[in-house]
Z-matrix of the N, CA and C atoms (Angstrom, degrees):
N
C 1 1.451
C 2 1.532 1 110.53
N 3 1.464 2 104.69 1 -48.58
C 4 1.966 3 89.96 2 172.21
C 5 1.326 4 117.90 3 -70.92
N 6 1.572 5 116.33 4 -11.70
C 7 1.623 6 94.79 5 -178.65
C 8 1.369 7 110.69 6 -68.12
N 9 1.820 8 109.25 7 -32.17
C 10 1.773 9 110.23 8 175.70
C 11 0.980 10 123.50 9 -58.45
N 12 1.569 11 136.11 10 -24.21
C 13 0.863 12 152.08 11 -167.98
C 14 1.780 13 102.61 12 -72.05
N 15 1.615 14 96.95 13 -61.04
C 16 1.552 15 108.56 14 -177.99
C 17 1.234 16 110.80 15 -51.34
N 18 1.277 17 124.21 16 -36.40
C 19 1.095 18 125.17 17 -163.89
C 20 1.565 19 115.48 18 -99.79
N 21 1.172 20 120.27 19 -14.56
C 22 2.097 21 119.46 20 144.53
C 23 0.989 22 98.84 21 -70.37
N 24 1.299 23 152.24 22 -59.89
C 25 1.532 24 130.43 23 -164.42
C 26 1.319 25 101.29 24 -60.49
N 27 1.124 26 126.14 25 -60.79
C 28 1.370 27 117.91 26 -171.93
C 29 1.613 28 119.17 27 -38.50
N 30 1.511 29 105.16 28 -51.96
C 31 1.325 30 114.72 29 168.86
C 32 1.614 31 120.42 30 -57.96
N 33 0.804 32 105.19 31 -42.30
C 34 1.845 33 122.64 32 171.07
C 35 1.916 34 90.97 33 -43.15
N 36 1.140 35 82.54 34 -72.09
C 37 1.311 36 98.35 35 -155.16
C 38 1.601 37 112.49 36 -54.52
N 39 1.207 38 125.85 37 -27.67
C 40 1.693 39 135.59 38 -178.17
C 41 1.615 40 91.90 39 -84.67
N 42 1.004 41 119.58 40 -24.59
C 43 1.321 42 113.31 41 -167.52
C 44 1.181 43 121.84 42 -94.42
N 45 1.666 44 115.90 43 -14.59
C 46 1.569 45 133.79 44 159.31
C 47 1.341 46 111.74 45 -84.85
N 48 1.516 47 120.06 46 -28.28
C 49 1.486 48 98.79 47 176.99
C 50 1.865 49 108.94 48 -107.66
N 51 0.938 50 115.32 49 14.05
C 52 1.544 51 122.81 50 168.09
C 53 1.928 52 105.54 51 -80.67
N 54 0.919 53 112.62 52 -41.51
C 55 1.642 54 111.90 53 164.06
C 56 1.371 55 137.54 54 -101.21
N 57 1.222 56 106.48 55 84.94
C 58 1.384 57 132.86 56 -156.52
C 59 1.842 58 95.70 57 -51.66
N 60 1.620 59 104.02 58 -39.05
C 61 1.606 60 115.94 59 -146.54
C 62 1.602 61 105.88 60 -94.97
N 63 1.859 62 92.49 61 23.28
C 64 1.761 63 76.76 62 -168.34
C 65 1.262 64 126.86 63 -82.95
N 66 1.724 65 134.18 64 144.83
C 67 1.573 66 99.85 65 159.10
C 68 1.330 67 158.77 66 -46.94
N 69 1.395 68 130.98 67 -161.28
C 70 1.531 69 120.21 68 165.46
C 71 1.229 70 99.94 69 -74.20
N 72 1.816 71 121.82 70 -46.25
C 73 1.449 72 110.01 71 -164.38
C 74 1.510 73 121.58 72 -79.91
N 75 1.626 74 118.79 73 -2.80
C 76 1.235 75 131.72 74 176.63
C 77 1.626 76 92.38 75 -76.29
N 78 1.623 77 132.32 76 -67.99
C 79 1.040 78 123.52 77 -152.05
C 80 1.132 79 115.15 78 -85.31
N 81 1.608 80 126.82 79 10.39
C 82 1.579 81 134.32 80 156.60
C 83 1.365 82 120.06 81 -57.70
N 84 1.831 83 89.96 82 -63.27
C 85 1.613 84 121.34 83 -171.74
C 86 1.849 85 92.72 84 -50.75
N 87 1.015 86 122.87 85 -39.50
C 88 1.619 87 106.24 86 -162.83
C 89 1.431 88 110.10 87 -98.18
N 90 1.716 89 111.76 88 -25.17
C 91 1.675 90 110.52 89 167.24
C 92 1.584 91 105.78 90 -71.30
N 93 1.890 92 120.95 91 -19.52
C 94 1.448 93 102.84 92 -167.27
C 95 1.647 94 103.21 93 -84.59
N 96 1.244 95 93.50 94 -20.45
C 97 1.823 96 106.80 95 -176.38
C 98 1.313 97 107.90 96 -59.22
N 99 1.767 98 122.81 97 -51.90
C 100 1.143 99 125.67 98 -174.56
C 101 1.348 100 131.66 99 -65.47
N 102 1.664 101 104.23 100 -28.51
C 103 1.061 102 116.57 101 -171.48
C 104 1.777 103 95.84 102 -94.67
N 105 1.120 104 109.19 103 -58.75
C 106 1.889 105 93.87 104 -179.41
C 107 1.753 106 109.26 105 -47.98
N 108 1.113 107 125.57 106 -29.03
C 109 1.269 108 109.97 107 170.93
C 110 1.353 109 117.42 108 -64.52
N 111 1.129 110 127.18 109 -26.49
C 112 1.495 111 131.66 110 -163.40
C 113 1.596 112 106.88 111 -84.04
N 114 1.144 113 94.89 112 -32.16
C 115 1.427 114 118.30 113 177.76
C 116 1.721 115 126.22 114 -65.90
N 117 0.994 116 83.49 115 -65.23
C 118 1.536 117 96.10 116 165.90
C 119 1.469 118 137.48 117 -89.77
N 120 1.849 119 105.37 118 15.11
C 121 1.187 120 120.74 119 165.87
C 122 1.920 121 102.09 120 -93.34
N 123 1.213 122 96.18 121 -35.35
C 124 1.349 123 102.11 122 -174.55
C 125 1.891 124 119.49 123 -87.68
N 126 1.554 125 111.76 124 -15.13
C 127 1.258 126 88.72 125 163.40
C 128 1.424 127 117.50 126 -120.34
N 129 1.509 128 117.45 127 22.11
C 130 1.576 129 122.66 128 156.78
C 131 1.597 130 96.56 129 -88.35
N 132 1.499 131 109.50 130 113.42
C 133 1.264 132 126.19 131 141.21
C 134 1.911 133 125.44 132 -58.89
N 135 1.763 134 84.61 133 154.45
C 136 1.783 135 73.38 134 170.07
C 137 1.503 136 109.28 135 116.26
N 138 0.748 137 138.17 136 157.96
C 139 1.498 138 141.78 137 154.62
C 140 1.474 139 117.18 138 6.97
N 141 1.540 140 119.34 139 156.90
C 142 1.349 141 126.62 140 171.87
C 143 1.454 142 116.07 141 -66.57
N 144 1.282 143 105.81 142 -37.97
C 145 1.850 144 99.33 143 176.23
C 146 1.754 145 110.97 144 -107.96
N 147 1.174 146 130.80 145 10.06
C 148 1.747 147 111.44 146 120.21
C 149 1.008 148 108.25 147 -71.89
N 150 0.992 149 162.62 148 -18.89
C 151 1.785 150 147.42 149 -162.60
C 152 1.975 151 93.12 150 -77.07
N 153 1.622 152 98.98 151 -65.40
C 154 1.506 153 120.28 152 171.79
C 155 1.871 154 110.22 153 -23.69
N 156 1.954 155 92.56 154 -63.81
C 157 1.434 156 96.76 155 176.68
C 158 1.766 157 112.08 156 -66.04
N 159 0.977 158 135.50 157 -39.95
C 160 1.140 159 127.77 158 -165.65
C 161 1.739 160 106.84 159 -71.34
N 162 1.798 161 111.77 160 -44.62
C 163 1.381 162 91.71 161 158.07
C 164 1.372 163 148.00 162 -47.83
N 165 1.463 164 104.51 163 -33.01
C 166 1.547 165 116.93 164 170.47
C 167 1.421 166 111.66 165 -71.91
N 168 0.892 167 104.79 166 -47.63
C 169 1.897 168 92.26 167 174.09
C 170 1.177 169 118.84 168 -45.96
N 171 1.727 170 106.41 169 -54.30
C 172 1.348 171 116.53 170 -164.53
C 173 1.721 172 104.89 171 -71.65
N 174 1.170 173 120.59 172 -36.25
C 175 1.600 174 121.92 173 166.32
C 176 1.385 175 107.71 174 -36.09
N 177 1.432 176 114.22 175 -67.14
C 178 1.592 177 127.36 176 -162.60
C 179 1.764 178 92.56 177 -56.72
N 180 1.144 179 127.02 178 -62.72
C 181 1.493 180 128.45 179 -130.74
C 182 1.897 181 72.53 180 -91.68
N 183 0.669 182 151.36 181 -69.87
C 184 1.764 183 154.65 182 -179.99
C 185 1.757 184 116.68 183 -29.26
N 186 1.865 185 103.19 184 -39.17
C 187 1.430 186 108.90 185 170.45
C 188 1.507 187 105.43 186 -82.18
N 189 1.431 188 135.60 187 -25.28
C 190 1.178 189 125.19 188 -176.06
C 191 1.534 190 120.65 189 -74.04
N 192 0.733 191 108.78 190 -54.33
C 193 1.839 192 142.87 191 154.92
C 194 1.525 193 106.06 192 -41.25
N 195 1.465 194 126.96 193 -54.31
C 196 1.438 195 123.11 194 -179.51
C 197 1.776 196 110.45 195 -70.59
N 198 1.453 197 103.66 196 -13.65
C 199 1.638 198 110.94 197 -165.12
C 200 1.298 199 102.24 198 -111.59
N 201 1.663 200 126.05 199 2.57
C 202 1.449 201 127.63 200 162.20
C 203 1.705 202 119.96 201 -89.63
N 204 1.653 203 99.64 202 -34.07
C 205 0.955 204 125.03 203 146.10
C 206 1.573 205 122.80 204 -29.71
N 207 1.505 206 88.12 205 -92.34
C 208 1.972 207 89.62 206 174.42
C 209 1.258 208 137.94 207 -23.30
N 210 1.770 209 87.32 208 -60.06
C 211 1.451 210 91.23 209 170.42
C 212 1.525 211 141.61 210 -54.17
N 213 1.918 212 102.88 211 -24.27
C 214 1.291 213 111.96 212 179.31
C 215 1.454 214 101.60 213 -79.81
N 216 1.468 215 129.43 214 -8.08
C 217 1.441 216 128.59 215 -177.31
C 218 1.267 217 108.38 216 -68.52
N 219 1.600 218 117.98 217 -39.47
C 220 1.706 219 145.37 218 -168.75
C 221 1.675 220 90.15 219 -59.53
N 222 1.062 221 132.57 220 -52.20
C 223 1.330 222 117.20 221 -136.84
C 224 1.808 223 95.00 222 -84.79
């Protein structure tokens, strides 16, 4: 489980500094994505695929939220 871990941040992470040109609401949407996944892998207990489901939720509801965010960064 931490190597997956290491290895979305890592990806997170090449993928925030590979686009120099991004917006506020681009670089919300992908810190809220990363982080609600992380989030909600870690506080759904239980099995490997609730863990799976709880990341996906937490992805979705983390990119929406990180990209309402952003946008208020824009203004």
């Amino acid at each position: 489980m931490k190597i997956l871990v290491g290895i979305c941040c890592s990806i997170l992470l090449l993928s925030l500094l590979s686009c120099s040109d991004m917006k506020g609401r681009d670089i919300g949407t992908i810190t809220g994505a990363g982080a609600g996944a992380a989030v909600g892998a870690s506080v759904i207990g239980g099995s490997t695929g609730a863990k799976a489901a709880g990341a996906a939720g937490g992805a979705i509801i983390g990119g929406v939220v990180g990209h309402q965010v952003g946008k208020s960064m824009e203004k």
